[in-house]
SEVEXRO-756707 format. One record per residue (C-alpha): residue number from 1; z, y, x. Coordinates in pm, whole numbers. Layout:
SEBA, kolro, c3, c2, c1
SEBA, NUM, Z, Y, X $
...
//
This chain:
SEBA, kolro, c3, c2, c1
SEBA, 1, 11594, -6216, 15089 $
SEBA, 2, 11835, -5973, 14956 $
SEBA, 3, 11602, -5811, 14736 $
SEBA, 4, 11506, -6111, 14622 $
SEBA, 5, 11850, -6242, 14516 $
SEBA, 6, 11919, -5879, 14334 $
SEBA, 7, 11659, -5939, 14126 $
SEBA, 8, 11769, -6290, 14034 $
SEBA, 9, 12059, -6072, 13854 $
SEBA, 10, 12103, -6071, 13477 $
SEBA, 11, 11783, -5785, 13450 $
SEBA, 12, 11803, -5768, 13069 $
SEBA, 13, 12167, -5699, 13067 $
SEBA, 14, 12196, -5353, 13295 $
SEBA, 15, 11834, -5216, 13300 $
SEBA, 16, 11955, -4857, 13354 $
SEBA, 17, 12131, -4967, 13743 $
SEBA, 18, 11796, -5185, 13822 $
SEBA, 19, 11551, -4894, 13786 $
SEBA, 20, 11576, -4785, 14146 $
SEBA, 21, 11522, -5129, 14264 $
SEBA, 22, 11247, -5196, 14029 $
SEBA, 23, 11109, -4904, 14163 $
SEBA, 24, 11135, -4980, 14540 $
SEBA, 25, 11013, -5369, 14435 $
SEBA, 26, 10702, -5215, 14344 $
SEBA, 27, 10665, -4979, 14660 $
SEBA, 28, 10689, -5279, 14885 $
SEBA, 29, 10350, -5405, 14688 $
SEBA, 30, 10173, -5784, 14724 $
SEBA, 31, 10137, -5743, 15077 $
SEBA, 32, 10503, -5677, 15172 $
SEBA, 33, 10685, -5964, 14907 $
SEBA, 34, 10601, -6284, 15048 $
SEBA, 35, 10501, -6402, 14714 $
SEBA, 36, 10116, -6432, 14756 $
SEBA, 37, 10030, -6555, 15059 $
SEBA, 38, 9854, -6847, 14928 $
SEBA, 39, 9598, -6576, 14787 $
SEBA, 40, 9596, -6396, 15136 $
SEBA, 41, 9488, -6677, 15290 $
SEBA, 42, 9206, -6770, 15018 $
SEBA, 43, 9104, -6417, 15069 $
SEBA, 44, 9111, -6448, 15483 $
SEBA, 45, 8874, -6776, 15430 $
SEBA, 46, 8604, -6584, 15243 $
SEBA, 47, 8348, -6599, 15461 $
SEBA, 48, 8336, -6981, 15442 $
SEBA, 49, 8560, -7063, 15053 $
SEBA, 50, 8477, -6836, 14792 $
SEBA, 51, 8858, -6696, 14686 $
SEBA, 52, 8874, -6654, 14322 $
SEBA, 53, 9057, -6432, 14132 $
SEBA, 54, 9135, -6545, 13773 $
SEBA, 55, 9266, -6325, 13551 $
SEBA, 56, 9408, -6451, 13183 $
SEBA, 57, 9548, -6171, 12904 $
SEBA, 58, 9511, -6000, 12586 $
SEBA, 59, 9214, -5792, 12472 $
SEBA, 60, 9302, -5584, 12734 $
SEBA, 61, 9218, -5815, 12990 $
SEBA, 62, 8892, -5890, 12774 $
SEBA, 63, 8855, -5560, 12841 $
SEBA, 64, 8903, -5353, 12478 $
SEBA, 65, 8879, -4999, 12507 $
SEBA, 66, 8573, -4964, 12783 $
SEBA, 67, 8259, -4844, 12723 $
SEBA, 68, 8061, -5116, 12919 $
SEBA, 69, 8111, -5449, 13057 $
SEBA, 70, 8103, -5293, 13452 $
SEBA, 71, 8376, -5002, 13374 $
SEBA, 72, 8664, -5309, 13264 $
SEBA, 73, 8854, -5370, 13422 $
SEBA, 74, 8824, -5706, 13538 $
SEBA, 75, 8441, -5585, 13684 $
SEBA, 76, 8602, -5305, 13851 $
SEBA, 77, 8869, -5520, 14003 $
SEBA, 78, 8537, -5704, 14163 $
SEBA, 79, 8378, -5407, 14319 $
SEBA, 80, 8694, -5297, 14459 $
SEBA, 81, 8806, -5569, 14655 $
SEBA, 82, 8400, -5613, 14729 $
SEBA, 83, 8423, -5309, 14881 $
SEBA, 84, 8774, -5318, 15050 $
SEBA, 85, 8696, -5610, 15221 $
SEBA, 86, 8281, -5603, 15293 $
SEBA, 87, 8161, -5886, 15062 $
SEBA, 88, 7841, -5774, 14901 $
SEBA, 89, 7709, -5869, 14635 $
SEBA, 90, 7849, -6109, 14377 $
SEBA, 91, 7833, -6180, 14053 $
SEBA, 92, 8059, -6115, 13711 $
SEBA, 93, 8185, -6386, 13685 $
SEBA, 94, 8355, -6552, 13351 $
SEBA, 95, 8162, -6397, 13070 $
SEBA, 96, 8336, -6441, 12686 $
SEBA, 97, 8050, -6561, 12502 $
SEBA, 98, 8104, -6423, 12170 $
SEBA, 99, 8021, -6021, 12084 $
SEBA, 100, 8207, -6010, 11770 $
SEBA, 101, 8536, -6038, 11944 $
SEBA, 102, 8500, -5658, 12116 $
SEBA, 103, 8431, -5353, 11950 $
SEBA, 104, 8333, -5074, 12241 $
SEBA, 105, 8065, -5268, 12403 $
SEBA, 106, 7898, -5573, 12387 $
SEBA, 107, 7886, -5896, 12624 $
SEBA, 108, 7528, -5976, 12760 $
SEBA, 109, 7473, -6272, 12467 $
SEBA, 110, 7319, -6325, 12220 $
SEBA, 111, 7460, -6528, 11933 $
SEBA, 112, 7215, -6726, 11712 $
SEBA, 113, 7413, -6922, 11384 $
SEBA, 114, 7767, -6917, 11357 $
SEBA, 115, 7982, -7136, 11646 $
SEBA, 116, 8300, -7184, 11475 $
SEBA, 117, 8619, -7065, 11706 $
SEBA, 118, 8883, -7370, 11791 $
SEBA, 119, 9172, -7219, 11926 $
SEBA, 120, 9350, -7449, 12236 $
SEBA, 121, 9070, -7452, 12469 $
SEBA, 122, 8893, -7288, 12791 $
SEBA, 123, 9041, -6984, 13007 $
SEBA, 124, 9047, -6732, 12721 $
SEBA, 125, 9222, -7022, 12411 $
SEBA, 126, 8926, -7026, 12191 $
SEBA, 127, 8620, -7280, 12242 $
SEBA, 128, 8364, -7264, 12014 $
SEBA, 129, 8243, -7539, 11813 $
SEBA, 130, 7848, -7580, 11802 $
SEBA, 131, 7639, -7686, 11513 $
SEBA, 132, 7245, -7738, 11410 $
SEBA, 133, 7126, -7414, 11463 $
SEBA, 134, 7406, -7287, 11713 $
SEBA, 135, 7264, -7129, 12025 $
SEBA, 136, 7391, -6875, 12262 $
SEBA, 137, 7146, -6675, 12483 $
SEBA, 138, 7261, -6500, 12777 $
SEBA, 139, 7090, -6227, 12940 $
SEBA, 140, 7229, -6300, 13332 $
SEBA, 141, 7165, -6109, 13642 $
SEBA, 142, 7189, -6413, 13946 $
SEBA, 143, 7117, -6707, 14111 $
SEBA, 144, 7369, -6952, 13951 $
SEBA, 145, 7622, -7048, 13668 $
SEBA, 146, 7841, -7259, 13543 $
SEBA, 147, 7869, -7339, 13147 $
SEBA, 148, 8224, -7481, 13087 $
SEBA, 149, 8253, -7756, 12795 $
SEBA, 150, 8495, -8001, 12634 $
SEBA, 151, 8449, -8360, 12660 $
SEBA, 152, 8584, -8641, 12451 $
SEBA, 153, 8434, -8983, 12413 $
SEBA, 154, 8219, -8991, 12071 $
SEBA, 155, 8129, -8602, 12072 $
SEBA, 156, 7789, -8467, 12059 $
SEBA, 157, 7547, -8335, 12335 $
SEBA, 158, 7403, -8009, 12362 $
SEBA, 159, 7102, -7832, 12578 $
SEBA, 160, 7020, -7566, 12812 $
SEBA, 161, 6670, -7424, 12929 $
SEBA, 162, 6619, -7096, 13228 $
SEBA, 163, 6353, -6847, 13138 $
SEBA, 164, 6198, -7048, 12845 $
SEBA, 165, 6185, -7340, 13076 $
SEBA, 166, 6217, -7743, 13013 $
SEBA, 167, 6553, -7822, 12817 $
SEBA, 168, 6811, -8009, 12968 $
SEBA, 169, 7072, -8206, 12809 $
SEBA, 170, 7397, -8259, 12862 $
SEBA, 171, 7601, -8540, 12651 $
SEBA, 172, 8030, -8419, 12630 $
SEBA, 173, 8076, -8802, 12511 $
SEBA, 174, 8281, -8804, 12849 $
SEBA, 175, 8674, -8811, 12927 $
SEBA, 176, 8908, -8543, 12715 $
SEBA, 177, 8930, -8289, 12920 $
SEBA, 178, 8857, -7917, 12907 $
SEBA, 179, 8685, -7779, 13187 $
SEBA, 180, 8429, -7977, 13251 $
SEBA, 181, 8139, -7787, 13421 $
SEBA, 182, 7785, -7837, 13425 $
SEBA, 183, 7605, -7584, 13747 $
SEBA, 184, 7251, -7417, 13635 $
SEBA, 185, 7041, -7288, 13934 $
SEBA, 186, 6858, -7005, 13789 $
SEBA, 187, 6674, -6956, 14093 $
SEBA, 188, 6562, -6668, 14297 $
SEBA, 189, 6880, -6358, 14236 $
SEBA, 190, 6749, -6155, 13941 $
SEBA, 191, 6728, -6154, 13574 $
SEBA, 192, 6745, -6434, 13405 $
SEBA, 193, 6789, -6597, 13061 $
SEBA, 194, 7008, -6911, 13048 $
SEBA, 195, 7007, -7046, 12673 $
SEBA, 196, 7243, -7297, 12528 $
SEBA, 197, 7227, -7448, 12203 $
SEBA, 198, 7330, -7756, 11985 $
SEBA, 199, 7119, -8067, 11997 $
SEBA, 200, 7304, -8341, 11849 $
SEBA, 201, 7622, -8513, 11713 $
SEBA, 202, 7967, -8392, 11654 $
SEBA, 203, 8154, -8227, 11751 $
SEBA, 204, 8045, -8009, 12063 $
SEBA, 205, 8288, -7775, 12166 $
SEBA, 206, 8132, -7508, 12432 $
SEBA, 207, 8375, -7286, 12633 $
SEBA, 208, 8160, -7058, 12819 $
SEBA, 209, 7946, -6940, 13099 $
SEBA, 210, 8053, -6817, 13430 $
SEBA, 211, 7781, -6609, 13655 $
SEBA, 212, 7752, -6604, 14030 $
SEBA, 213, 7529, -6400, 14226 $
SEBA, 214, 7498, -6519, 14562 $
SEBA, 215, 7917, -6641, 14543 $
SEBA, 216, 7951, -6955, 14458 $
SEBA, 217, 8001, -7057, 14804 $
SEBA, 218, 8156, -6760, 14989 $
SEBA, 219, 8283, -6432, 14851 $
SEBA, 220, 8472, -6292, 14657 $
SEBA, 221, 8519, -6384, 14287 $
SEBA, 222, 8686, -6194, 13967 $
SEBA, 223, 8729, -6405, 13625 $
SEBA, 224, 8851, -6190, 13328 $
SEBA, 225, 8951, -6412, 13074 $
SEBA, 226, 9123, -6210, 12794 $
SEBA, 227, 9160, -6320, 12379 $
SEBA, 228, 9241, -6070, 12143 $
SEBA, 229, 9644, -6062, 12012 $
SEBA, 230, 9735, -6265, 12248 $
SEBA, 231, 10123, -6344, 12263 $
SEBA, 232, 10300, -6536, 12502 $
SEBA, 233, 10388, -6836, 12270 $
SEBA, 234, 10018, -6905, 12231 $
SEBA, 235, 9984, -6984, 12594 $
SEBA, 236, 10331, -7127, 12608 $
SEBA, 237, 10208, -7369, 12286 $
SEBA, 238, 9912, -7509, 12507 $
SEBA, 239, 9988, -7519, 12875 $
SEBA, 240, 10193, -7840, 12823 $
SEBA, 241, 9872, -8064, 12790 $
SEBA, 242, 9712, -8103, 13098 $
SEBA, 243, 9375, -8192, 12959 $
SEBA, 244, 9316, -7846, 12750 $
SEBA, 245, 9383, -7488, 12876 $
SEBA, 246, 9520, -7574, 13227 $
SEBA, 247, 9223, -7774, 13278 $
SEBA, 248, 9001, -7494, 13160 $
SEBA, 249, 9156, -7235, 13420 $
SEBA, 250, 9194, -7522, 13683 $
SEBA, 251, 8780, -7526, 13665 $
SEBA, 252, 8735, -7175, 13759 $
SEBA, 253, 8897, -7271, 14116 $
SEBA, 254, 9164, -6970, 14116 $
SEBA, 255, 9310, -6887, 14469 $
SEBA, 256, 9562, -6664, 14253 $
SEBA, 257, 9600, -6640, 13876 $
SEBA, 258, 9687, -6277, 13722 $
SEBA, 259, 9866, -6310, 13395 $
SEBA, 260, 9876, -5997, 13158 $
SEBA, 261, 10066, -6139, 12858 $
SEBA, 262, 10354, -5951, 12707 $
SEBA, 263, 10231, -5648, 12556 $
SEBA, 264, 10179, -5770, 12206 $
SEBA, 265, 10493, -5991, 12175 $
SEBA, 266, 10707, -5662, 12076 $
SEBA, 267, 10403, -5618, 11821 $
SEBA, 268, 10451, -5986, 11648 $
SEBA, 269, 10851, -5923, 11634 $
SEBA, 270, 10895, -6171, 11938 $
SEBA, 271, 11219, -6108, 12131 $
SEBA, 272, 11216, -6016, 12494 $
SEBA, 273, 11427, -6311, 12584 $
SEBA, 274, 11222, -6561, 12405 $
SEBA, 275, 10885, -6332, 12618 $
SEBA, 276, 11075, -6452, 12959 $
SEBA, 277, 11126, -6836, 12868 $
SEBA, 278, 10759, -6843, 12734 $
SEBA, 279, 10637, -6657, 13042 $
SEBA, 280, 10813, -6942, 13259 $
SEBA, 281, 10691, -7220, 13019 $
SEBA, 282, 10338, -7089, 13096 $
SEBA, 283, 10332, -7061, 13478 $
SEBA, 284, 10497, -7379, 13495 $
SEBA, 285, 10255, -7560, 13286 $
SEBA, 286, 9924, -7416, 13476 $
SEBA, 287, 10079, -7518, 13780 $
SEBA, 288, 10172, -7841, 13712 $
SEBA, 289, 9915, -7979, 13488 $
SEBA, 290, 9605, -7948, 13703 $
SEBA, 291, 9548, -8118, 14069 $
SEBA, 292, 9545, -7863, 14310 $
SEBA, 293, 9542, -7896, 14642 $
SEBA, 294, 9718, -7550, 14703 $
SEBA, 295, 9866, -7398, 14406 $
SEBA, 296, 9730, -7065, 14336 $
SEBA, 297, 10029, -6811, 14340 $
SEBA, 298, 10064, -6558, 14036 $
SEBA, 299, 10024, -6204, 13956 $
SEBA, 300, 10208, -6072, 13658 $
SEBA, 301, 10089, -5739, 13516 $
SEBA, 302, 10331, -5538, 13324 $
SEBA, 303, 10143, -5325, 13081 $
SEBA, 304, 10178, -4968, 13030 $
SEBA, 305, 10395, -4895, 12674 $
SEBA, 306, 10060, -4938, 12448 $
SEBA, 307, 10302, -4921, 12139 $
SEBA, 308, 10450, -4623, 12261 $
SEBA, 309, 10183, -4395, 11969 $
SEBA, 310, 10316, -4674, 11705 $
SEBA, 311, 10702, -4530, 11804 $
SEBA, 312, 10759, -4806, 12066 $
SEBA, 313, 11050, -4622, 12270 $
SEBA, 314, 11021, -4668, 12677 $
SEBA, 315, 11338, -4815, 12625 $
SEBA, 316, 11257, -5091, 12387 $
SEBA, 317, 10881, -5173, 12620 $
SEBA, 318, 11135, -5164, 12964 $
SEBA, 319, 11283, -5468, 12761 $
SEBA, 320, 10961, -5639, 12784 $
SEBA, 321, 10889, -5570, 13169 $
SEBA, 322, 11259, -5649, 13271 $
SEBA, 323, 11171, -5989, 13180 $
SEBA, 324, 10860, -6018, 13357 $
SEBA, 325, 11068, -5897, 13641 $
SEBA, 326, 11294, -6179, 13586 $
SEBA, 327, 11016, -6429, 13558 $
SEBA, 328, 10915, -6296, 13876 $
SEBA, 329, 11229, -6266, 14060 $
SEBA, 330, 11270, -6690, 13975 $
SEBA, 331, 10976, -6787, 14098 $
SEBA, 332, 10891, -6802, 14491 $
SEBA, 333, 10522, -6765, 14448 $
SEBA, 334, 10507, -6489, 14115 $
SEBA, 335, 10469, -6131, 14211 $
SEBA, 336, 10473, -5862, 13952 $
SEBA, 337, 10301, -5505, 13927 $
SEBA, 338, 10433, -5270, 13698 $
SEBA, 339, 10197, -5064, 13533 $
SEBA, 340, 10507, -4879, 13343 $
SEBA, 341, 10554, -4725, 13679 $
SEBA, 342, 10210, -4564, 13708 $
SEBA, 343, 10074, -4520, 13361 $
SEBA, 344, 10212, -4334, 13089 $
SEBA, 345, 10312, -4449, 12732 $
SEBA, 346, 10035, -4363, 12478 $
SEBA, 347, 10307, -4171, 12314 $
SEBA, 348, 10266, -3944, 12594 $
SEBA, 349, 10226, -3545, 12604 $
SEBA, 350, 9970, -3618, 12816 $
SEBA, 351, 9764, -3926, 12889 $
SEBA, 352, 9468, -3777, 13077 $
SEBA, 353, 9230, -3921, 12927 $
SEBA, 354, 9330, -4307, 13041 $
SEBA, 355, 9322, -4437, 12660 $
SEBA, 356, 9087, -4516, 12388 $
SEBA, 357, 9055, -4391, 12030 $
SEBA, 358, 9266, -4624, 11889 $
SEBA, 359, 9513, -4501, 12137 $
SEBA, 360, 9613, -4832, 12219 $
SEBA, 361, 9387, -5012, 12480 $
SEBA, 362, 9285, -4828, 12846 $
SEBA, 363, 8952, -4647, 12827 $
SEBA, 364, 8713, -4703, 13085 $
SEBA, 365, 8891, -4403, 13295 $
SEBA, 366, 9243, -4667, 13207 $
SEBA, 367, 9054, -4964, 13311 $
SEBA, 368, 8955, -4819, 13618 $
SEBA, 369, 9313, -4711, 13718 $
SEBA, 370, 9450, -5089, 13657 $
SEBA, 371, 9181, -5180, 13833 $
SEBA, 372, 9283, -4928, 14170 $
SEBA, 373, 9654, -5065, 14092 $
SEBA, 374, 9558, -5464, 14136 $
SEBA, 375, 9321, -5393, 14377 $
SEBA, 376, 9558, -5260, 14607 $
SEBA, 377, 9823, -5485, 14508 $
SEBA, 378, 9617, -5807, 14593 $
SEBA, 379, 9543, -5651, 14942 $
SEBA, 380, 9722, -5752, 15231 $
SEBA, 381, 9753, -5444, 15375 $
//
């Protein structure tokens, strides 16, 4: 309790006196601050509830900088608390449907015509908008999946087939509401080709398709939903309408939501004061716009300084993560982790090889040290 009412101090005022206890905050870890033990118990159910982890971010989080889709972060997150905690299997979860967004590797989709992006929508704020000749092909390795969609009375209705099989359709002339989910058996765990395309009317906005592989009952779920540039006002702009984004996030069933926002506010000249109110505006809204049951607790993720090779001081980035702390410190069921503390600025003499070329996003060597960081943070013990 003390702790906790230290950090409900003024952190941006005195950050040089707070380092120690910033410091020991983060020693104590998710398992020692109270703060998530709505996830805890999600994760001690998994053998009957599937506990789902559903992480939302920049490109970072979309997972920039790796050299394949299993060395993000996100899919590394997976396999480590797969392994911690003896779940086999599973599959990857959320998978951003279009590859023209990343640069290092590719998403398992094919794109066929042009899906226009409308921002807003699903976990990662961009839906795509199909027309005549839209499809999207996805090359998935499981026995299920989920494609998420937007519907709205008077839109139009698209189709799916398995494997070259019979089409389905599926009409979105339904309530507003992001999120809405349509479940594709894909049958026996393997390969497998799930196509969607456009069939009719306008317009027919398609979020994307989530994978399971032998989870979407039990296990252990990761959902890495990351859009490039991402800035804190343009959650903060959309979490207040319960029918879009928080819908969107609602549908992926999280037992606790990891938010890595922050990092590119310094970048687009917002202040760190205006990063703390937007950070509250955003939790608040995702937790009070959708229905659940048990509120999923939160994870903040402090990023390392990835302006620091731009000439981002430490100084000006501890800014930035002293009001995540704050966030954190006002809210009885937001943790933080503080990747400052464990990774070095890009600016560094030495980064050992955690960044990319661009010198700004983890490479896969980074992505699998956030990864190790979360993992443990999320455990119990």
């Amino acid at each position: 309790a003390k702790l906790k009412e230290s950090l409900t101090s003024d952190l941006l005022a005195d950050k040089s006196s707070l380092l120690p206890l910033m410091d020991h905050y983060q020693r104590l870890g998710g398992g020692h601050s109270g703060k998530l033990q709505g996830w805890f118990a999600a994760l001690a159910a998994r053998q009957s509830n599937a506990a789902s982890v559903v992480c939302l971010g920049t490109s970072i989080t979309m997972g920039e900088g790796a050299s394949s889709f299993a060395t993000t972060w996100g899919q590394r997150l997976a396999a480590g608390l797969r392994t911690r905690f003896g779940v086999a299997g599973g599959g990857r979860g959320w998978i951003n449907p279009e590859p023209n967004e990343l640069t290092t590797w590719s998403p398992p989709v094919t794109v066929t015509g042009s899906p226009a992006s409308h921002n807003g929508f699903s976990p990662e704020l961009l839906t795509w908008n199909f027309t005549s000749g839209c499809a999207w092909s996805f090359a998935l390795n499981g026995d299920s999946a989920d494609i998420m969609w937007v519907g709205n009375p008077g839109d139009g209705s698209f189709q799916y087939q398995v494997d070259g099989g019979s089409w389905t359709t599926v009409s979105t002339s339904v309530t507003y509401r992001d999120g809405q989910i349509t479940h594709v058996s894909l049958g026996a765990a393997g390969a497998h080709t799930l196509t969607v395309q456009y069939l009719s009317g306008s317009p027919v906005y398609i979020d994307g398709v989530r994978e399971y592989n032998g989870d979407y009952v039990t296990g252990l779920q990761v959902n890495q939903c990351g859009f490039g540039g991402a800035i804190t006002s343009d959650w903060a702009g959309v979490v207040a309408d319960p029918h879009t984004v928080p819908a969107a996030v609602a549908a992926l069933s999280p037992s606790v939501i990891v938010v890595e926002l922050g990092v590119n506010d310094y970048d687009n000249s917002i202040p760190a004061s205006q990063t703390y109110s937007n950070l509250v505006s955003v939790l608040a809204g995702l937790r009070a716009a959708a229905a659940y049951t048990n509120p999923p607790p939160f994870l903040l993720v402090a990023d390392y300084n990835a302006f620091g090779f731009s000439g981002v001081s430490d100084a000006i980035w501890q800014e930035y993560v002293s009001a995540m702390y704050e966030v954190a410190a006002g809210d009885s069921e937001c943790d933080i982790l503080d990747l400052s503390l464990r990774m070095p600025s890009t600016a560094a003499a030495n980064t050992w090889g955690l960044y990319a070329s661009d010198h700004l996003h983890p490479a896969s060597n980074g992505h699998q040290m956030i990864a190790d960081a979360v993992t443990q943070f999320l455990s119990p013990a």
